[in-house]
N, C-alpha and C positions, 0 to 999 in steps of 0.2 A: 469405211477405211480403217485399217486399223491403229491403233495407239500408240504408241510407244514413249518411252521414258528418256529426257534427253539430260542431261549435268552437265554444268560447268563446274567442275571443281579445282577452286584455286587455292594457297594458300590460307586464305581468308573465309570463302565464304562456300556454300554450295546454293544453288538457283534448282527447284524443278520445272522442269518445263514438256509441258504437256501437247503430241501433238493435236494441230487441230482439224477436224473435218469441216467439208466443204459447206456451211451455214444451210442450212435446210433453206429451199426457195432462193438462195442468192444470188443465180442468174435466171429466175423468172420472167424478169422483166426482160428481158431481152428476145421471148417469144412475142412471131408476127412482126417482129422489126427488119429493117436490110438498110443495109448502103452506110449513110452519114447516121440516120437514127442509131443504127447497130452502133454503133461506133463511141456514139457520144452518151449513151447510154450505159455501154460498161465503162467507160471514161468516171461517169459518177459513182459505179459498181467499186472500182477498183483501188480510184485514187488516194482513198482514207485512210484512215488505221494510225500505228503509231510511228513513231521513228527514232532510233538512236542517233544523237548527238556525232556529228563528224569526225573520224580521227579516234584518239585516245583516253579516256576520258578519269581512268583510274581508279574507277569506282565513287571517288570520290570517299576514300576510307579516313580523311580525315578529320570530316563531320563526326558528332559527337549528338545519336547515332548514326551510324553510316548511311551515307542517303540510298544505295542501294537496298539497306535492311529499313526503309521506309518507304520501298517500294517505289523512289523518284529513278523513271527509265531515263531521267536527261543525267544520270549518275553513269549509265554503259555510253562507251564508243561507239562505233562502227567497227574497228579492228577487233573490240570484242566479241564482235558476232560470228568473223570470219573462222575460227577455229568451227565452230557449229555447222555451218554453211558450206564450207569451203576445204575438206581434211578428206583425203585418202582415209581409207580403213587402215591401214598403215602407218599414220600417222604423219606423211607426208602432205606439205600444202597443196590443195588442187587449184594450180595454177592454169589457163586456159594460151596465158599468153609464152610460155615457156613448158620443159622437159625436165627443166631444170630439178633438183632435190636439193627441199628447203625445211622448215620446221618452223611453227610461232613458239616465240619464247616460253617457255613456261603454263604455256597452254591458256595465257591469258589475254592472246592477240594481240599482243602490240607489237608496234612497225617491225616487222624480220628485214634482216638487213638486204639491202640490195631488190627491198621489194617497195610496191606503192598500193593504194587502194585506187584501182584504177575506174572512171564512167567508161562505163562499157560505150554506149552514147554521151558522147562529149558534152559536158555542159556548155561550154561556148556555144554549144547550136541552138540553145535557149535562153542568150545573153549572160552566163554566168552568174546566176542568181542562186545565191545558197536558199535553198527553198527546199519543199517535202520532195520535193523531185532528185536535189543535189542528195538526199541521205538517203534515199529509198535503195536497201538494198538488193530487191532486184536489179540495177542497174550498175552496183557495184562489186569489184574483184580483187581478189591479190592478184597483182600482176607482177614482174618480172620488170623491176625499174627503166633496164634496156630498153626493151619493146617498150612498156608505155612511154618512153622517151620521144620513139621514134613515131609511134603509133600516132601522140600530141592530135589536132584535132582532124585529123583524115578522116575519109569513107571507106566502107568494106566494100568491096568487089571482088572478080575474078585475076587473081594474080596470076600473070605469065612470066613474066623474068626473074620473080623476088631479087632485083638489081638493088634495091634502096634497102632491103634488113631481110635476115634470112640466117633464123636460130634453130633451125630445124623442125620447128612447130607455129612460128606465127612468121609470115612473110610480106613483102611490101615490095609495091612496083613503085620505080619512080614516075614523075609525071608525064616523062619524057617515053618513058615505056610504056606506061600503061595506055590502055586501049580506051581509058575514058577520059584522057587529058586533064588529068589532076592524079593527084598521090592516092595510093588504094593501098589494102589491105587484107587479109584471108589468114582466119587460124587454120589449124587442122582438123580435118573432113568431119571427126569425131564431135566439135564444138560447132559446128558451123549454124546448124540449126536454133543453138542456146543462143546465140548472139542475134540471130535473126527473132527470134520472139521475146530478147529483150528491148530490141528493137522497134517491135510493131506494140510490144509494151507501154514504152515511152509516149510513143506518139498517140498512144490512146488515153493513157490514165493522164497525162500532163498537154494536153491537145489546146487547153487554157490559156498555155503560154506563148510567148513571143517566140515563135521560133522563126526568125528571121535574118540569121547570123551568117548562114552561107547561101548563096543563091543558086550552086551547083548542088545543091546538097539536098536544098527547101523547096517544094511545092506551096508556096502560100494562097494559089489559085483553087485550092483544092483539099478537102478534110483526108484526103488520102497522105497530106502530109510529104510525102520524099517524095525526091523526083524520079521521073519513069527508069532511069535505068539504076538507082537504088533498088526501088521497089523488084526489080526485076532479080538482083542479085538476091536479096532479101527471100524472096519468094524460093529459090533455087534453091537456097540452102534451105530452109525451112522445109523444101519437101524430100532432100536427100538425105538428113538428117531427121530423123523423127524424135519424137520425145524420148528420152532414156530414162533409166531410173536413175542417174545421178541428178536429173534437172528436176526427177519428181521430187526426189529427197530434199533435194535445196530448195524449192519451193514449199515441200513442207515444212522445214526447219524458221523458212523467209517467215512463211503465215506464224509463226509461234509466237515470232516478237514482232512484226508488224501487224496482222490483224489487217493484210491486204493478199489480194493473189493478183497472179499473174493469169487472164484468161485464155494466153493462148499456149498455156501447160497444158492448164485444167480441161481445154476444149481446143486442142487444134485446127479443128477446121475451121474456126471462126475466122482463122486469117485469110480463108478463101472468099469469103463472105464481103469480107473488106476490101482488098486488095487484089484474092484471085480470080477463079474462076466461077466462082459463085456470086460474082456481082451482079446485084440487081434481086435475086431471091430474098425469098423472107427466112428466117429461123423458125424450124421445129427444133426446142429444144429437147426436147425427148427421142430424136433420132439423131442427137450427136454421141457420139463414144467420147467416154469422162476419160482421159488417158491417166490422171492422176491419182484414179483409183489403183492402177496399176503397179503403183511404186510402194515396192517393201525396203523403210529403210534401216538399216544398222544403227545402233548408239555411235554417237562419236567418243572415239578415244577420248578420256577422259582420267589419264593416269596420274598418280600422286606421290609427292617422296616418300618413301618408306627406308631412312636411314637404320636398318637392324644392325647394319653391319660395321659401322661408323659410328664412330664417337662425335665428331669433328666436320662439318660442312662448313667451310670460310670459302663464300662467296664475293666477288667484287662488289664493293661499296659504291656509291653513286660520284661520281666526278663531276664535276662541273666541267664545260669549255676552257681549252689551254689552262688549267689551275692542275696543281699539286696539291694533294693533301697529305697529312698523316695522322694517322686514325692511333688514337687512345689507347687501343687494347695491344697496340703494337707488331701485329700482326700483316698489315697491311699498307701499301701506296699504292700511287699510281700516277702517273701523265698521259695525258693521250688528247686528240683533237677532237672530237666529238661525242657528246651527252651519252651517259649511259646512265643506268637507274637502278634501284638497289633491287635483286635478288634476280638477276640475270634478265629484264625484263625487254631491256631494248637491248639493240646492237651496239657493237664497237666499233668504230670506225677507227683503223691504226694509220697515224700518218697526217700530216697536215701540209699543204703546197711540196716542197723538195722535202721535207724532214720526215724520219723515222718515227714511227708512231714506240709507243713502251710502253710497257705496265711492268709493275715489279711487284711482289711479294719478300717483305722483308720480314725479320726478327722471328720467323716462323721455329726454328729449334724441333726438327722434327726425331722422334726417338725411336721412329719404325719408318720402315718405307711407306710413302702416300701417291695417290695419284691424282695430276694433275688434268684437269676434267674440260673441253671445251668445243666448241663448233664453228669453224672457220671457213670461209670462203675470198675467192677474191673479190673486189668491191666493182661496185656495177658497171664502173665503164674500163678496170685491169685489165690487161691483156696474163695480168699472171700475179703470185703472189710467194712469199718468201717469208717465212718466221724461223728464226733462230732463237735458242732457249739457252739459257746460260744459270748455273748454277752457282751459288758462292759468290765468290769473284773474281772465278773463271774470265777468261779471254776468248776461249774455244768456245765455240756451241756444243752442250750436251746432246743437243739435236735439233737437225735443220729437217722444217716441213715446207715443201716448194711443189705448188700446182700451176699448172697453165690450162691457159681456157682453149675452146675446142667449142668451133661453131657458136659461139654467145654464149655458151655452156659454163652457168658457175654454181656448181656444185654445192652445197653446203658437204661438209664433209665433218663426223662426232670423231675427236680425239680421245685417247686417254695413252698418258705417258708415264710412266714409272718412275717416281722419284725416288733418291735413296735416300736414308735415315742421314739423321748429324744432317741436314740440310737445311741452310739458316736463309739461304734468299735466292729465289726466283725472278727471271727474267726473261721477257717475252719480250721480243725485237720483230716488229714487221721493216723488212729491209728492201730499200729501193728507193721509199720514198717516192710523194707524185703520185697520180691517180693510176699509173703504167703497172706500180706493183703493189697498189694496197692491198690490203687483208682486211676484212670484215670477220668481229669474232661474235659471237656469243655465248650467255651461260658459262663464264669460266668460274671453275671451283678447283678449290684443293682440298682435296678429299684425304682424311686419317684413320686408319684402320682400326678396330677393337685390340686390346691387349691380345695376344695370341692369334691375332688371325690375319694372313698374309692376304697382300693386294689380289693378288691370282692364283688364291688357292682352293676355287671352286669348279676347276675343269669346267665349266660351262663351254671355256673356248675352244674344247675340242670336241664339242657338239653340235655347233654350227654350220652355218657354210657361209663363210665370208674372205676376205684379204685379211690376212694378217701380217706385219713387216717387225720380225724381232731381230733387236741388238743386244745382246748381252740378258740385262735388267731392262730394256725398253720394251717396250708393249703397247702397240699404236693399232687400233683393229680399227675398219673400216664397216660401217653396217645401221641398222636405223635407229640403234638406240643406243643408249649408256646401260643398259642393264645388266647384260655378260661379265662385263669386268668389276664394274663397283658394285654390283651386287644387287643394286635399288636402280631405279629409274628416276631419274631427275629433269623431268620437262614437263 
């Protein structure tokens, strides 16, 4: 298979990481085997390796040396991994359970707003035990807050009504609908098979465990594991969906930093072997097709600020919960309900129960026009969202941004707004109030131009092809990056 070179480059550090080929001999053992043998044999194949630390983890840059530049892997998250894993060539998040266009902060994985790290297979079905099963990232996704909300510990099957959620990409029958008298679930046709060999995953590499939490769910009479008409959705999709190179990708990227696979990527028919029509045969492994050799993957985006053009990046500073601060250099405040962290790394959440979420920029004295820099959506359960921007102190809004959602559709959407010179203080208002119209922001910056060199005086934007909405001096473009207008890329 061949190599390639993957970076994470963040502010701080850079990682290489090398991919890996399939261990010479690593599914030998599994020749002349069938049935349960097969089964619990790559169970011991598969289940090791290493694993990142749940959740967020921060590197942990404030050891002294940093425990990542000592090589300690419990220093990365799991949201870490997901930009590697989980990224559009475009730099969009590859969400499974939404349509939705998102973005990880800063390109350093942590929580994007409106999203979760979702068990593809519910840990509840294994008693909710934080264990190498809870962190194994093949079993985990950015998912789309919504859907995992609703998704909570359901089964997949064949949806006919999408009555209970229906985002245009991940759908749900209620119980009362669906055809197997419990709640079900079905992404689109495209994913169907990825979820089913995470699936038959689980129940091989983690077969050790208690899985004893649903009884519509669980076969415990049986190492086949789910019950017959799981198994049979499972099976369907797994053969209408075959392995793609996005799943070989992410399986190659998964093995980088675990140092486990997935055996029914690397060998799909083994799931026939188990569970389909090959039950009862033994394994030649030399007459299965490797499908994972097949997969050629792309670097993941891995882009970095390059301020040429700017003097000046003031980024929001980290807030605590309902607190105000004011920052030394004078340049800056803010209020607002929920945690955010310094150099754009988490979300914003604007708004707290009925009240209006704010952030302000004060004492700024700007002596050239700047632009101010950010990525909003509405918050995961809005039906819609509303920011008003106020200058000085203005009454009026210099400019109102107002989106509504459309089919569970929330958007991330990159701003950049044109501020004008002599301007001493900013003010971002999410209006409504209530979770009906919050605003989710991230990466806000105010950006100051070089002596002599104007906000948009690089024609780039009339090279593209995107929406663009001008007022006057406003300049709001719509598109996947900040780089057109400010000149540099900052995520």
């Amino acid at each position: 298979m061949k190599k390639h070179l993957f970076l994470v480059i963040t502010v701080l550090f850079s990682v290489g990481m090398m991919a890996e080929d399939i261990p010479a001999g690593f599914y030998d053992a599994i020749n002349g085997t069938q049935d349960s043998v097969l089964k619990s044999t790559l169970s011991l194949l598969v289940r090791g390796g290493e694993r990142y630390e749940y959740g967020a983890n921060q590197y942990h840059t404030s050891s002294n040396p940093p425990a990542w530049e000592k090589g300690d892997l419990k220093a990365y998250g799991t949201w870490q991994a997901l930009p590697l894993t989980d990224m559009h060539p475009d730099g969009i998040i590859w969400d499974m359970y939404s349509n939705c266009v998102r973005y990880y902060p800063n390109k350093l994985g942590e929580s994007g707003c409106s999203l979760n790290i979702e068990h593809c297979l519910p840990k509840s079905w294994w008693g909710g035990e934080n264990n190498e099963a809870y962190k194994d990232l093949f079993n985990l996704n950015p998912s789309d807050a919504r859907a995992n909300q609703q998704k909570s510990n359901s089964a997949p099957g064949h949806v006919t009504k999408g009555d209970k959620f229906d985002n245009g990409s991940f759908r749900m029958d209620s119980k009362s609908k669906s055809q197997y008298n419990y709640i079900c679930w079905e992404p689109e046709a495209q994913y169907r098979g990825d979820f089913a060999r995470t699936y038959f995953f689980m129940a091989t590499a983690y077969e050790y465990l208690e899985w004893t939490a649903y009884a519509d769910y669980i076969s415990n009479n049986s190492y086949l594991m789910f019950s017959d008409a799981i198994i049979q959705v499972l099976l369907d999709w797994h053969r209408s969906d075959p392995v793609s190179e996005k799943e070989c990708c992410r399986a190659d990227r998964i093995s980088d930093i675990q140092h486990n696979r997935n055996p029914y990527i690397d060998y799909p028919e083994l799931v026939e072997y188990i569970w389909g029509n090959k039950k009862g045969q033994t394994v030649n492994l030399n007459a299965l097709t490797c499908a994972f050799q097949t997969g050629v993957c792309p670097d993941p985006i891995t882009p970095t600020p390059d301020p040429q053009k700017y003097d000046t990046i003031i980024n929001l500073p980290g807030i605590a919960k309902n607190t105000v601060k004011n920052y030394t250099n004078g340049t800056i405040q803010g209020a607002e309900s929920d945690k955010i962290q310094s150099n754009g790394t988490q979300s914003i959440t604007m708004g707290a129960s009925s009240t209006d979420g704010e952030i302000s920029f004060t004492g700024i004295q700007l002596t050239d026009t700047a632009v101010l820099a950010f990525r909003a959506s509405p918050y995961n359960t809005a039906k819609s969202m509303q920011l008003d921007i106020y200058l000085n102190d203005g009454n009026t809004p210099f400019y109102t941004i107002s989106e509504t959602v459309e089919q569970e559709t929330r958007n991330e959407v990159r701003y950049r707004i044109t501020i004008p010179a002599n301007t001493q203080t900013i003010r971002i208002v999410s209006v409504g109030g209530g979770t009906e119209k919050r605003a989710c922001m991230q990466e806000l910056y105010l950006l100051a131009p070089k002596a002599g060199q104007g906000v948009c005086n690089t024609g780039e934007e009339k090279q593209t092809t995107r929406k663009e909405i001008r007022e006057g001096k406003i300049v709001i473009v719509r598109d996947n990056s900040f780089y057109s207008i400010l000149g540099q890329q900052i995520r």
